[in-house]
N, C-alpha and C positions, 0 to 999 in steps of 0.2 A: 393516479398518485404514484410519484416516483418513489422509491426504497432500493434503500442500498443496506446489505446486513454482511457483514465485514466477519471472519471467523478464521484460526489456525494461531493466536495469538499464546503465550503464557512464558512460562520462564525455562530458560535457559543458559546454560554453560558457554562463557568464554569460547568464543572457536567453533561454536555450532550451530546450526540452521533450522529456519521455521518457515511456512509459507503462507503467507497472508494469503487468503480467498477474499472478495467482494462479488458478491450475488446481488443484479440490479432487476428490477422489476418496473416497468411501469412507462416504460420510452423505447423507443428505436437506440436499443445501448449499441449497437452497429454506427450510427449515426455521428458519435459525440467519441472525445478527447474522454478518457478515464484517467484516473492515478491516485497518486497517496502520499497525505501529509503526515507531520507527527509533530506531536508537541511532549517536548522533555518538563518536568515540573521547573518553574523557574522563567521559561524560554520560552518564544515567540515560536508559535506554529513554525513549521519547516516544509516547504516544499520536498521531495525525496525522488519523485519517482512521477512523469508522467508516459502515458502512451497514444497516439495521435489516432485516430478515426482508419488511417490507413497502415499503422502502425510503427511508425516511428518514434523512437523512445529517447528519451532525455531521464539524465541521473543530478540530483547533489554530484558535487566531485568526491565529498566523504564516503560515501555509498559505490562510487564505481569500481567494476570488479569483483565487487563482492554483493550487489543484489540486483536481480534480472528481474521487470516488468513485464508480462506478455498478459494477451486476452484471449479469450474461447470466444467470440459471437454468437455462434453454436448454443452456449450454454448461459447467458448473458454474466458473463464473471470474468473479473480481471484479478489477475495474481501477482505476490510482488515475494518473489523466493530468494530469501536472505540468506547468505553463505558465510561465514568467517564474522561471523557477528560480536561485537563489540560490547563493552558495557555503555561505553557511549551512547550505543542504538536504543538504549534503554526512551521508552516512550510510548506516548499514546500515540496508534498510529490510524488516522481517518481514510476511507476511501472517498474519493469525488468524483461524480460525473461534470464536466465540462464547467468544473467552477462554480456549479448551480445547486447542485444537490450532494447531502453528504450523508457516510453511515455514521452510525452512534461513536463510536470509536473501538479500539481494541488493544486494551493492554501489552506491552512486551517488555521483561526485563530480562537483562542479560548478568548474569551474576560473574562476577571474575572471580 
């Protein structure tokens, strides 16, 4: 059974940064494409942030420069560390494995 458990998420100040963790269990997470969507209240899910198998990484253009993807295989968890954060960014943010499987989701608000 695959599981994805998402955690680093909660509120923060205009201007400063948090980093999502996603911890996968249950697949060859080496194997598969990881990343993270979000969905702002109002607004259609958001692609943000993926990282390829071999690990090449693709951004929103909103997001670039200011939030870096990487993974550990090592530890099966992918990270998505958000810098200069926005109120905008405010949103539920999901981890996914390969489009397939997803975590619960994870709060984030940025208060200006």
């Amino acid at each position: 059974q695959v599981q994805l458990v998402e955690s680093g998420g909660g509120l923060v100040q205009a201007g400063g940064s948090l980093r999502l963790s996603c911890a996968a269990s249950g697949r060859t997470f080496s194997s598969y494409a990881m990343g993270w969507f979000r969905q702002a209240p109002g607004k259609e899910r958001e692609l943000v942030a993926t990282i390829s198998r071999g690990g090449t990484t693709t951004y929103v253009d909103s997001v670039k420069g200011r939030f870096t993807i990487y993974r550990d295989n090592a530890w099966n968890t992918v990270y998505l560390q958000m810098n200069s954060l926005k109120p905008e960014d405010t949103a539920v943010y999901y981890c996914h494995s390969d489009y397939k499987f997803w975590g619960q989701g994870i709060q984030v608000t940025v208060s200006s």
